[in-house]
DSSP file (Angstrom, degrees, kcal/mol; ACC not computed):
  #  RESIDUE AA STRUCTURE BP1 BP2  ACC     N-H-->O    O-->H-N    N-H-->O    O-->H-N    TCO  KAPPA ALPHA  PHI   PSI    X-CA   Y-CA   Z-CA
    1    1 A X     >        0   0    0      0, 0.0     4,-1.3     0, 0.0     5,-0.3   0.000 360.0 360.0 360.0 -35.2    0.0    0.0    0.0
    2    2 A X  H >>  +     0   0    0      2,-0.2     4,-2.5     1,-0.2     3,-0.8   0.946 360.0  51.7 -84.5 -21.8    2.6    2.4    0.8
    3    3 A X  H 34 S+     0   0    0      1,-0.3    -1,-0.2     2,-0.2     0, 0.0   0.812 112.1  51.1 -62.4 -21.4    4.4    2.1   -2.7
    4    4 A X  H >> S+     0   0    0      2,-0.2     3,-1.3     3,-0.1     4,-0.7   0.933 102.4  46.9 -83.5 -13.4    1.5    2.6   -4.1
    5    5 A X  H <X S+     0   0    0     -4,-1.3     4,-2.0    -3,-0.8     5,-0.2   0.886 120.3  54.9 -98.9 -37.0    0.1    5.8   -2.4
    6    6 A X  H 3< S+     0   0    0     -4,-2.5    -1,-0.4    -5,-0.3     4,-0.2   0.397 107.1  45.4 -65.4   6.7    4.3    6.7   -3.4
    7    7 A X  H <4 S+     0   0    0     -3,-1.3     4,-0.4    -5,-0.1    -2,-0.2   0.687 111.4  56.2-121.9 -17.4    3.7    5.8   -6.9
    8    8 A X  H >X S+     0   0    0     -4,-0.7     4,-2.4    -3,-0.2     3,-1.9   0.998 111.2  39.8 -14.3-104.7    0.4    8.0   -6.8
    9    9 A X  H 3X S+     0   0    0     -4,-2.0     4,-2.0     1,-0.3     5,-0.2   0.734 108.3  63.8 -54.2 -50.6    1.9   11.2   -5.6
   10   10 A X  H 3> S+     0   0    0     -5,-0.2     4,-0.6     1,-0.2    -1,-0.3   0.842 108.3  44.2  -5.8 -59.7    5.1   10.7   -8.0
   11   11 A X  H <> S+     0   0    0     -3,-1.9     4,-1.1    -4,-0.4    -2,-0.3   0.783 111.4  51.5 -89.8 -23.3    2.7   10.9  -10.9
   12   12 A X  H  X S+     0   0    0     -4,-2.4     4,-2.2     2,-0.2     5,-0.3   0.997 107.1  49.9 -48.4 -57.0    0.9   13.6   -9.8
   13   13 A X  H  X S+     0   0    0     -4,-2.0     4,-1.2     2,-0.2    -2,-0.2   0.671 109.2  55.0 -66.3 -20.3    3.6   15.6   -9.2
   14   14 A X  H >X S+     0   0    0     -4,-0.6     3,-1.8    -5,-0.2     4,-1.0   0.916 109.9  46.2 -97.4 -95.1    4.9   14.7  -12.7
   15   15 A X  H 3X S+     0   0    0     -4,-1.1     4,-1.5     1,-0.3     3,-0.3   0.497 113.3  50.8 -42.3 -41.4    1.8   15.9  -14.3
   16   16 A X  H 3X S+     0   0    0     -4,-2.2     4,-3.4     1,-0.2    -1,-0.3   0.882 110.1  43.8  25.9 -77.0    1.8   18.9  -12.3
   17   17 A X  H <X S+     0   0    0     -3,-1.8     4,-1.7    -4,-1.2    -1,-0.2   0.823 116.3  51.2 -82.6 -17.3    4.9   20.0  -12.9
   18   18 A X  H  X S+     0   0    0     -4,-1.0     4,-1.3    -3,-0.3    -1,-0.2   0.915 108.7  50.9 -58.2 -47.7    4.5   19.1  -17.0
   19   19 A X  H >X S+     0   0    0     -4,-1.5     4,-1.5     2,-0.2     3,-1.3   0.954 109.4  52.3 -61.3 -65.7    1.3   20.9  -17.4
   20   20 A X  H >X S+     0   0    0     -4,-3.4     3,-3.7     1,-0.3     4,-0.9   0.938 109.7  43.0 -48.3 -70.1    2.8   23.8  -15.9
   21   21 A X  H >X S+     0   0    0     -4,-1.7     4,-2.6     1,-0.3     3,-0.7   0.817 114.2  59.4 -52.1 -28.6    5.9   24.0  -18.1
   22   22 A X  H <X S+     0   0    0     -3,-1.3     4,-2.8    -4,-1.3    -1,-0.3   0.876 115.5  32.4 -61.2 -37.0    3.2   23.2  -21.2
   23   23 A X  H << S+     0   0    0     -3,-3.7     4,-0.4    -4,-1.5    -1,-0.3   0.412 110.8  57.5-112.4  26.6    1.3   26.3  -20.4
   24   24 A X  H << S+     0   0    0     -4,-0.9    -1,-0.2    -3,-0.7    -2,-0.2   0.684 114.7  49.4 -83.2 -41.1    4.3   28.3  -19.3
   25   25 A X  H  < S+     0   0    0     -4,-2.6     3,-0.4    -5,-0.3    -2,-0.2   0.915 112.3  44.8   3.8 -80.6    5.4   27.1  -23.3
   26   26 A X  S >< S+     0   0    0     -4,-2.8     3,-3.4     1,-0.3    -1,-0.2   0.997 110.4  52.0 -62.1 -65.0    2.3   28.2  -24.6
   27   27 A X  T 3  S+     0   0    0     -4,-0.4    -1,-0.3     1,-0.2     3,-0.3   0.633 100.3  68.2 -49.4   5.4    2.3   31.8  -22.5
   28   28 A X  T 3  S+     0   0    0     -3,-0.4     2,-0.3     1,-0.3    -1,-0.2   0.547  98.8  51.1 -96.8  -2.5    6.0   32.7  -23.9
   29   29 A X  S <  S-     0   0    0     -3,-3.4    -1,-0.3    -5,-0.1    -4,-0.0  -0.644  85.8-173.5-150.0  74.6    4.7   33.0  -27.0
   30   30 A X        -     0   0    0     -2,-0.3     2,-0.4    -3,-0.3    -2,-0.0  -0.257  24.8-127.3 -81.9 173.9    1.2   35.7  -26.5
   31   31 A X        -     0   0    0      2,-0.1     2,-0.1     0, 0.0    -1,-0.1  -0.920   9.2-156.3 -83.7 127.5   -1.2   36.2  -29.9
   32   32 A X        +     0   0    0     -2,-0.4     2,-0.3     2,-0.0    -2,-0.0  -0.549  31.9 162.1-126.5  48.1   -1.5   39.7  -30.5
   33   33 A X        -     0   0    0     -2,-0.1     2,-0.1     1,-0.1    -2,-0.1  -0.699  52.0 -82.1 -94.0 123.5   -5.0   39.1  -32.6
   34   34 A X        -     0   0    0     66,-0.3     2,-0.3    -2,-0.3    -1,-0.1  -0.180  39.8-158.2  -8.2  90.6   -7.2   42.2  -33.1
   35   35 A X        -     0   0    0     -2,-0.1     2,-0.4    -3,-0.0    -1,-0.1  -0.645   6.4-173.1-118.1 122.2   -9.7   43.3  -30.1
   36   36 A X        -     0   0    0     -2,-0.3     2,-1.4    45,-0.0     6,-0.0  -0.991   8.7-160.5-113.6 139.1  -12.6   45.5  -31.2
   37   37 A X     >  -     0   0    0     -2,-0.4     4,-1.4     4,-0.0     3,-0.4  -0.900  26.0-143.7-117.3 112.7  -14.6   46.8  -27.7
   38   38 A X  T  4 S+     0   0    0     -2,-1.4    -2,-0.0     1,-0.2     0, 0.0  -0.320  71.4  58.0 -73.3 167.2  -17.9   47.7  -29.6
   39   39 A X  T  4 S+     0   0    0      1,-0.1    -1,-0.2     3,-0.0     4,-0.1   0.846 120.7  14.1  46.4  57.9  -19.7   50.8  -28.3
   40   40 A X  T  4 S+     0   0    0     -3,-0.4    -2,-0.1     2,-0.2    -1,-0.1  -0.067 104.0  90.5 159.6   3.6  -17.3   53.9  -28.6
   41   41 A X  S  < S+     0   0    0     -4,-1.4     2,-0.3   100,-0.0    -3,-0.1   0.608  98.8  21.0 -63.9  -9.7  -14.5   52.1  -31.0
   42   42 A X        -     0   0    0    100,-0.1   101,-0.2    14,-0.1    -2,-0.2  -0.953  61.2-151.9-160.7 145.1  -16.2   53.3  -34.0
   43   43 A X  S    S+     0   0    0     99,-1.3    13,-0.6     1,-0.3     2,-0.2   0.174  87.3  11.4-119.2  24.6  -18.7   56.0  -34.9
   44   44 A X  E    S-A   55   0A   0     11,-0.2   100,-1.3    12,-0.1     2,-0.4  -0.636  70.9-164.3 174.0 129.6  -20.4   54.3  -37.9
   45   45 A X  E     -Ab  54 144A   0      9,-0.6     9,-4.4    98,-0.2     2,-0.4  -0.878   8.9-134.8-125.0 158.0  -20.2   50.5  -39.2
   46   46 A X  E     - b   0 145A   0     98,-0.7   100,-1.6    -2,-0.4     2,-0.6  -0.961   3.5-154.8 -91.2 123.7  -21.1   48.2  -42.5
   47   47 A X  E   > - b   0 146A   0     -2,-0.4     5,-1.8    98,-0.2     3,-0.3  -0.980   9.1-164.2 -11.2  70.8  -22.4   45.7  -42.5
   48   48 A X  T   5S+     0   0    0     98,-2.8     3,-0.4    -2,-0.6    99,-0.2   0.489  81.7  49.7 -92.9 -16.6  -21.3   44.1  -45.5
   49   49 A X  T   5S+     0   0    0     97,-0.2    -1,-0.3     1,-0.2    98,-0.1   0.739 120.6  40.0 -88.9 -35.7  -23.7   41.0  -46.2
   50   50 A X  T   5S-     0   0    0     -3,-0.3    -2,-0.2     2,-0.0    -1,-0.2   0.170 104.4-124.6 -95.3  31.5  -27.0   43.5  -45.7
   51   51 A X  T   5 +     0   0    0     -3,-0.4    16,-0.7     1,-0.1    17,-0.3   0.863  57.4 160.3  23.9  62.7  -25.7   46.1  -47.3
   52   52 A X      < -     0   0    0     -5,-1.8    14,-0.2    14,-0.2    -1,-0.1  -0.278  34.5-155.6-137.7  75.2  -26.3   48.1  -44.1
   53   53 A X        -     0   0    0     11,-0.1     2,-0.5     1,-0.1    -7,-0.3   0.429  13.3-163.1 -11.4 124.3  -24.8   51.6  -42.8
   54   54 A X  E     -A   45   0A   0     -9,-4.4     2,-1.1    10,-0.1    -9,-0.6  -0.683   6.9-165.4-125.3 108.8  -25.0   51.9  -38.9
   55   55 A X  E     -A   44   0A   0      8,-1.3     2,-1.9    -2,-0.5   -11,-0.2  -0.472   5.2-157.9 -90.2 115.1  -24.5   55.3  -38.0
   56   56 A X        -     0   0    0     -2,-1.1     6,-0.1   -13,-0.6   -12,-0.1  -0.387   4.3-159.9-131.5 105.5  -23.9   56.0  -34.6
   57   57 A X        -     0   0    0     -2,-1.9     3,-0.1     4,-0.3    82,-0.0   0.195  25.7-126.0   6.3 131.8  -24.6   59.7  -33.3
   58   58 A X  S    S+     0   0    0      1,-0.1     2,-0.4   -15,-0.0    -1,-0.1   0.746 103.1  30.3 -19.5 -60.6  -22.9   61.0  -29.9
   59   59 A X  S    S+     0   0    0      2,-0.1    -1,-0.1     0, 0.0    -2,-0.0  -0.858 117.2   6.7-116.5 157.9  -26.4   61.7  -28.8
   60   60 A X  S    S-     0   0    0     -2,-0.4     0, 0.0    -3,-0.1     0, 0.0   0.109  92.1 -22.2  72.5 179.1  -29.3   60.1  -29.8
   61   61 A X        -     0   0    0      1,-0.1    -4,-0.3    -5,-0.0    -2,-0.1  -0.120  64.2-101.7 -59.2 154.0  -30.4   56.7  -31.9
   62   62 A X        -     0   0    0     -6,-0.1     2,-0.2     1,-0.0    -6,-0.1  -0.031  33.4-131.6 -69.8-172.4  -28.4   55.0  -34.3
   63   63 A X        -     0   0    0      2,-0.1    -8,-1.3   -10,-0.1     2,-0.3  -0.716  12.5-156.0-145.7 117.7  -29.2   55.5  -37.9
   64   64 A X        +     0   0    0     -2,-0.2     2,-0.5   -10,-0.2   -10,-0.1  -0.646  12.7 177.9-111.7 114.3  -29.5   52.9  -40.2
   65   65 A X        -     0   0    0     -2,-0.3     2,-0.1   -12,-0.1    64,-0.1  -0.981  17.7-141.7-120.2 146.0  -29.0   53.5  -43.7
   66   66 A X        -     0   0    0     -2,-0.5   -14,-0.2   -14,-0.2   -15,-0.1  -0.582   3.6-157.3 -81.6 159.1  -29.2   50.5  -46.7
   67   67 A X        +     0   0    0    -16,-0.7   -16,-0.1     1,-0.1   -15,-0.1  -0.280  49.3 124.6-143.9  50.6  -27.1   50.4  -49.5
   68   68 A X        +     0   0    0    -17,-0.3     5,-0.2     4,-0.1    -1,-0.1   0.714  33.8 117.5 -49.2 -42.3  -29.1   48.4  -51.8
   69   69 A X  S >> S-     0   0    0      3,-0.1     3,-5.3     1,-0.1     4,-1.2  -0.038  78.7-108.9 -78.8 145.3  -29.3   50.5  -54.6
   70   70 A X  T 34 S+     0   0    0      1,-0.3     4,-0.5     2,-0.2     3,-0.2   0.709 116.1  51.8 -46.5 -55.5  -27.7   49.3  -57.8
   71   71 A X  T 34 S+     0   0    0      1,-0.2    46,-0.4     2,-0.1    -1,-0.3   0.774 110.8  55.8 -36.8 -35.7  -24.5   51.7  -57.9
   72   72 A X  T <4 S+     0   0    0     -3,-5.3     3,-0.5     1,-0.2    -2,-0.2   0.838  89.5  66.5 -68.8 -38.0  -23.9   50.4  -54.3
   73   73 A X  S  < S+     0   0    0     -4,-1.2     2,-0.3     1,-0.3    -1,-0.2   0.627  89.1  74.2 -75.4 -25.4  -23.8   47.0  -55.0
   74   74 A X        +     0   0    0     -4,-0.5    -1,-0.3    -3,-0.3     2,-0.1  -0.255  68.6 125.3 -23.8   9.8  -20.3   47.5  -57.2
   75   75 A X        -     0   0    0     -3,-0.5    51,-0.2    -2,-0.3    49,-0.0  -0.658  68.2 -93.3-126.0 167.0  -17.7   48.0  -54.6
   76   76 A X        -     0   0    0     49,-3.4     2,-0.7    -2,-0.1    -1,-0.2  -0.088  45.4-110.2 -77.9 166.8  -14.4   46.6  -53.7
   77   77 A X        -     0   0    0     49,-0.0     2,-0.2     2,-0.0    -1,-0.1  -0.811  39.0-158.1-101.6  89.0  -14.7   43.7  -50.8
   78   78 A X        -     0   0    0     -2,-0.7     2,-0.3     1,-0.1     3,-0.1  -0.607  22.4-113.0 -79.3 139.2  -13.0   45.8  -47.9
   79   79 A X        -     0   0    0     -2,-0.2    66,-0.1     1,-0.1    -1,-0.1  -0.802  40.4 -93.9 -83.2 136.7  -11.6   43.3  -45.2
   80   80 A X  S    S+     0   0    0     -2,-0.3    22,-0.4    64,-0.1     2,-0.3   0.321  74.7  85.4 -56.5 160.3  -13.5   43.5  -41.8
   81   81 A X  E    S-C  145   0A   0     64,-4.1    64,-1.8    20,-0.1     2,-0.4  -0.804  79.9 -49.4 142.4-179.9  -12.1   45.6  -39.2
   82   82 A X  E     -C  144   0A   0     -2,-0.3    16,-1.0    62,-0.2     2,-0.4  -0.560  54.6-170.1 -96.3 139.6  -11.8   48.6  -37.8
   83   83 A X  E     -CD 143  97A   0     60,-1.6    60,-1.8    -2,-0.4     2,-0.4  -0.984  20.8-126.1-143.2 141.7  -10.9   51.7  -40.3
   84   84 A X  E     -CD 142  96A   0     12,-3.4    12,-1.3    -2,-0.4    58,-0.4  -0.748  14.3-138.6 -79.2 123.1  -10.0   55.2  -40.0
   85   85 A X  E     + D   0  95A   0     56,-2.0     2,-0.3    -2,-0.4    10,-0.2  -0.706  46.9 150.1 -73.3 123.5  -12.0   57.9  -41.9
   86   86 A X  E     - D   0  94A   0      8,-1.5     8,-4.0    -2,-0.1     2,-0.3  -0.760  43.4-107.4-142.7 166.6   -8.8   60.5  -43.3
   87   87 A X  E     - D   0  93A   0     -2,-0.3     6,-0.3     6,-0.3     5,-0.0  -0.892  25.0-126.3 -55.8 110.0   -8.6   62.6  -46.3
   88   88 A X        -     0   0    0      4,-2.4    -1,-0.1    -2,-0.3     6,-0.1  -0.009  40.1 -94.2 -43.5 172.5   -6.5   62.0  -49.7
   89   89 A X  S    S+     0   0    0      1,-0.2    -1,-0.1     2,-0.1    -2,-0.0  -0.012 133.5  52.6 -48.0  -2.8   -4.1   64.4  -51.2
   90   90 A X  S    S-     0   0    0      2,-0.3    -1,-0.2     0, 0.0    -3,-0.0   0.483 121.0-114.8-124.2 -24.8   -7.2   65.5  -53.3
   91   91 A X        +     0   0    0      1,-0.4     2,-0.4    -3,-0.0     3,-0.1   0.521  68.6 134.4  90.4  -7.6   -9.1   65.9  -50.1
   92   92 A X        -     0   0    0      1,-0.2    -4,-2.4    -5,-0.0    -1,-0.4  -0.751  61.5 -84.0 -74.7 146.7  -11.8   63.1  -50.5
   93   93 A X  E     +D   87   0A   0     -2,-0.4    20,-1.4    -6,-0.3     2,-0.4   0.399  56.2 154.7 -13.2 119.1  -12.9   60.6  -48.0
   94   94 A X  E     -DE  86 112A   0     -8,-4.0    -8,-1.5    18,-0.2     2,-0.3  -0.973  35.3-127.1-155.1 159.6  -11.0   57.8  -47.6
   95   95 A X  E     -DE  85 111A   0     16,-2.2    16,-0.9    -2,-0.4     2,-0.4  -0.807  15.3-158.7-109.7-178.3  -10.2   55.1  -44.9
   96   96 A X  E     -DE  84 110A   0    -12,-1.3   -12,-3.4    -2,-0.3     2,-0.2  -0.992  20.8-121.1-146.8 104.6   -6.9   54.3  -44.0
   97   97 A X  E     -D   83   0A   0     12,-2.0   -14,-0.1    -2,-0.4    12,-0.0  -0.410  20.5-134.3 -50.8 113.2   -6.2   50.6  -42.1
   98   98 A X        -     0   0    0    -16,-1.0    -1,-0.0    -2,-0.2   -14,-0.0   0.440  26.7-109.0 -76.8-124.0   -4.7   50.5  -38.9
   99   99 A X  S    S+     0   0    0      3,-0.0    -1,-0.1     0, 0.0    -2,-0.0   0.637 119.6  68.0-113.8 -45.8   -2.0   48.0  -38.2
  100  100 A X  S    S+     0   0    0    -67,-0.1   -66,-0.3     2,-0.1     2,-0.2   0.833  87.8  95.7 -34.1 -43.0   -4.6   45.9  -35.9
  101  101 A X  S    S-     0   0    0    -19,-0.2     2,-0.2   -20,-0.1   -20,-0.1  -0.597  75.9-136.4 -67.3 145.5   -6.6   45.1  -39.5
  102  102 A X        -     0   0    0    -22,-0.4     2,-0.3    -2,-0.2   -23,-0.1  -0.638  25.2-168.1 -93.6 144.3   -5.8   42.1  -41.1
  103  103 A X        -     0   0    0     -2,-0.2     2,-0.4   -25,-0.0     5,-0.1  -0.911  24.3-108.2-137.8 170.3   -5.3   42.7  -44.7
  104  104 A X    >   -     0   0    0     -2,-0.3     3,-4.4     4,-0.1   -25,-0.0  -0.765  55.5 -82.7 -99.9 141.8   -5.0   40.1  -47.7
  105  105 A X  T 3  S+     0   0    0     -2,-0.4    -1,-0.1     1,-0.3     3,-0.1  -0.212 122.4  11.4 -23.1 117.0   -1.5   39.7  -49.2
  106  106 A X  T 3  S+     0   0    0      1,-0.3    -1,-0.3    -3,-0.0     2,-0.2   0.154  87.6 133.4  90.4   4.3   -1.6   43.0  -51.8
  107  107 A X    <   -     0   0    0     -3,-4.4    -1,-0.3     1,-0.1     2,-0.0  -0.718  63.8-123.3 -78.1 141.7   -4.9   44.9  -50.5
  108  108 A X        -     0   0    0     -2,-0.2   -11,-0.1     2,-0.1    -4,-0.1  -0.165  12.5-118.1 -91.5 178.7   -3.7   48.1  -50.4
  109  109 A X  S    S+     0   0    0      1,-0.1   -12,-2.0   -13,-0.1     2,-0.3   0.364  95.7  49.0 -98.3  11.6   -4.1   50.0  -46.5
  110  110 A X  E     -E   96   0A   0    -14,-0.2     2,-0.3   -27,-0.0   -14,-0.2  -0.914  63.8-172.7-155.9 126.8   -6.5   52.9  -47.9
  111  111 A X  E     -E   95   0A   0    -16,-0.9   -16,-2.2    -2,-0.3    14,-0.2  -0.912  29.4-113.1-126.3 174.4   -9.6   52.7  -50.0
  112  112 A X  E     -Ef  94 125A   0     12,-1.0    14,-2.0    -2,-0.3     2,-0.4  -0.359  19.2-144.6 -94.7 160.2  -11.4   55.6  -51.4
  113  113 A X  E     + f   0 126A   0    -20,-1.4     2,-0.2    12,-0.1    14,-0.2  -0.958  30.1 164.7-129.9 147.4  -14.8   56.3  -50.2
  114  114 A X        -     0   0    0     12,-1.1    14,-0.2    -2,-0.4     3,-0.1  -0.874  38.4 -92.5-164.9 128.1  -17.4   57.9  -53.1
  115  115 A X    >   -     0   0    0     -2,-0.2     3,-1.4    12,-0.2    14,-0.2   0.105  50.7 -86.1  -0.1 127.6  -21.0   58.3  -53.4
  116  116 A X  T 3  S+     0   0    0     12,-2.0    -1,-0.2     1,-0.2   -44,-0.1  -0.403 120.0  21.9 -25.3 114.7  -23.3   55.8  -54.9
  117  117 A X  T 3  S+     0   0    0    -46,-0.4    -1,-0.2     1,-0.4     2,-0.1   0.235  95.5 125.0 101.9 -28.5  -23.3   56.6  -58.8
  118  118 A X  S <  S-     0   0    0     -3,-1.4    -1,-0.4     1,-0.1     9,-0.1  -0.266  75.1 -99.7 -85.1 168.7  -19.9   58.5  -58.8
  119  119 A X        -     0   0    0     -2,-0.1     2,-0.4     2,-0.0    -1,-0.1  -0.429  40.1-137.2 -73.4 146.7  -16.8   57.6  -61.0
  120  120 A X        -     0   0    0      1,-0.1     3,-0.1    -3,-0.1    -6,-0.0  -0.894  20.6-168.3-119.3 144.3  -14.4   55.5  -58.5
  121  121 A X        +     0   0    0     -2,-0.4     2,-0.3     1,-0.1    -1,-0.1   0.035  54.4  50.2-124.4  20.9  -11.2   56.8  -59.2
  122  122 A X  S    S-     0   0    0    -10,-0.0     3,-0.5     1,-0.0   -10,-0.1  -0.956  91.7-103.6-151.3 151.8   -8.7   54.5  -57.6
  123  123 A X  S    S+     0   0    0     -2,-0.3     2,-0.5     1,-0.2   -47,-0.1   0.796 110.6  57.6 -49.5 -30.3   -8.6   51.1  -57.9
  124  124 A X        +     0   0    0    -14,-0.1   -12,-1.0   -48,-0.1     2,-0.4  -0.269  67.5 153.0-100.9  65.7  -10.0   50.6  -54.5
  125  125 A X  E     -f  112   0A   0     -2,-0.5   -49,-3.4    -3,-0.5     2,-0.3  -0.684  24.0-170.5-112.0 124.6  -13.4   52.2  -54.0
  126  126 A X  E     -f  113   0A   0    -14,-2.0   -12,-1.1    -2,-0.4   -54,-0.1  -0.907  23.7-136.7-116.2 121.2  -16.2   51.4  -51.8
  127  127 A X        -     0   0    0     -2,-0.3     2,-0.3   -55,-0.2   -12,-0.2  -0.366  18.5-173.9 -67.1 143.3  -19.6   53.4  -52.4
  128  128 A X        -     0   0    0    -14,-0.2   -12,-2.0     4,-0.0    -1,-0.1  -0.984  34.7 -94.1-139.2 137.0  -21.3   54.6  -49.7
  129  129 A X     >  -     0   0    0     -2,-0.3     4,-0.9   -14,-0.2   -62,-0.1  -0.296  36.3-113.6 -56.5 160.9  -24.9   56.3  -50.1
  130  130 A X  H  > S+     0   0    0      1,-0.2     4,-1.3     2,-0.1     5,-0.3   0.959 118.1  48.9 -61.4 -51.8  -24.9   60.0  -50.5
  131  131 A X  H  > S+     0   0    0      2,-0.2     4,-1.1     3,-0.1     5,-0.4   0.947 114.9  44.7 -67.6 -63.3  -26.7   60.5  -47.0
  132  132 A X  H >> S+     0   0    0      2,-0.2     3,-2.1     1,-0.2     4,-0.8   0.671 115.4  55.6 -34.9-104.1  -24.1   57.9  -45.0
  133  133 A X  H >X S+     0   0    0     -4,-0.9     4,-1.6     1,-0.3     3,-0.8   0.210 112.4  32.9  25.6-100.1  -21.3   59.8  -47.0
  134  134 A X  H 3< S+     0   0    0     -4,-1.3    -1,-0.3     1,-0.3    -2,-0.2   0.317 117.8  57.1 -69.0  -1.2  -21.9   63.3  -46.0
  135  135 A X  H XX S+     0   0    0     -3,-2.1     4,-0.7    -4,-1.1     3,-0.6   0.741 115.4  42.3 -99.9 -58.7  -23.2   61.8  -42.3
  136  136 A X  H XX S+     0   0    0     -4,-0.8     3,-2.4    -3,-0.8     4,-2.3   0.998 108.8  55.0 -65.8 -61.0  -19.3   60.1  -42.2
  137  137 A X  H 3< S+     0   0    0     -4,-1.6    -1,-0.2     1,-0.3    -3,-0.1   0.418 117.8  40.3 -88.3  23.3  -17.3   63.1  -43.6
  138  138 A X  H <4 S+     0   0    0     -3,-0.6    -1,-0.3    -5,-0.3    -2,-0.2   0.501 131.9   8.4-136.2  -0.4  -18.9   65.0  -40.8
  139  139 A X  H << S+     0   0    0     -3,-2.4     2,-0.9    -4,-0.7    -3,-0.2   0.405  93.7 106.3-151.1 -14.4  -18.9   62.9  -37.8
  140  140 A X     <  +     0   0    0     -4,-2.3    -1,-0.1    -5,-0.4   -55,-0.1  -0.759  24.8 162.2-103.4  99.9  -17.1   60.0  -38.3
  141  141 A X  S    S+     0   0    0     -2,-0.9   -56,-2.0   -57,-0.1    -1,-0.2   0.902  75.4  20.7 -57.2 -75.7  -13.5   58.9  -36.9
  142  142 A X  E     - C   0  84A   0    -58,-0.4   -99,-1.3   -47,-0.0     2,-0.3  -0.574  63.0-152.2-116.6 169.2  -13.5   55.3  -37.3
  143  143 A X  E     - C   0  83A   0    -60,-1.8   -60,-1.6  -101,-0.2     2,-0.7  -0.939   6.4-160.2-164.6  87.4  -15.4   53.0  -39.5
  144  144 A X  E     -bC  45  82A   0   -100,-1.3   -98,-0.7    -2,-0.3     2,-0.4  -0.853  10.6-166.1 -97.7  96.6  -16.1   49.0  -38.5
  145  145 A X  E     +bC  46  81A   0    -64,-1.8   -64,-4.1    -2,-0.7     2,-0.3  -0.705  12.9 177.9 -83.4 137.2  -17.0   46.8  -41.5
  146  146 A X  E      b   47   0A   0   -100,-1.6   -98,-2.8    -2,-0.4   -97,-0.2  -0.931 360.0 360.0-141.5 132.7  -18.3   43.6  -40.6
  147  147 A X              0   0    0     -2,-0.3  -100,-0.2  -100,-0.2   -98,-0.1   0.372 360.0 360.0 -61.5 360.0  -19.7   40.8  -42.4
């Protein structure tokens, strides 16, 4: 009896002390994967499978604009994430990816934002309805596209 209760606590102590070093392993080595804390990262998101604007106000209710309409439905396929609203060199709207988006091997880190119906004039253009638009280039910081 007593070799076993001693061959018992042996192997505990040796799984114990393995498991530790496994997840001391694991912890040497953190993942540094993208964190969004919804409700005041962003001041207007997409919704990219309902084509649906959420614009959201300091004060007051969100405002939900679709972006159904036939011009809209044309635009590059921005990967999700959180995105800055800046200016070009020309002065239009554009976002600009922070190093926390994941981007696909050659999508470039800024795409133009333009009106439903306007001429896209860089290879990377998402259309946005006029009212979102002019709603973004007047309130809006950041930008969370979402599937």
């Amino acid at each position: 009896m007593r070799s076993y209760l001693g061959l018992t606590t042996t192997l505990t102590a040796l799984i114990a002390c393995v498991s530790l070093q496994a997840s001391a392993y694991v912890n040497r080595f953190p993942t540094y994967e993208p964190q969004y804390i919804f409700d005041g990262q962003y001041t207007a998101a997409l919704q990219k499978h309902a084509h649906q604007w959420h614009l959201l106000p300091l004060r007051g209710e969100q405002i939900q604009v679709s972006d159904n309409a036939a011009q809209c439905a044309v635009s590059t396929n921005v990967p999700n994430g959180l995105w800055f609203v800046t200016q070009d060199a020309a002065g239009k709207l554009q976002l600009v990816a922070p190093s926390v988006t994941k981007l696909p091997q050659g999508f470039p880190d800024n795409v133009a934002l333009r009106a439903c119906g306007e001429q896209a004039d860089t290879r990377t253009t998402l259309f946005v309805p006029g009212q979102a638009l002019d709603w973004i280039a007047q309130n809006a910081g950041t930008v969370l596209i979402d599937d």
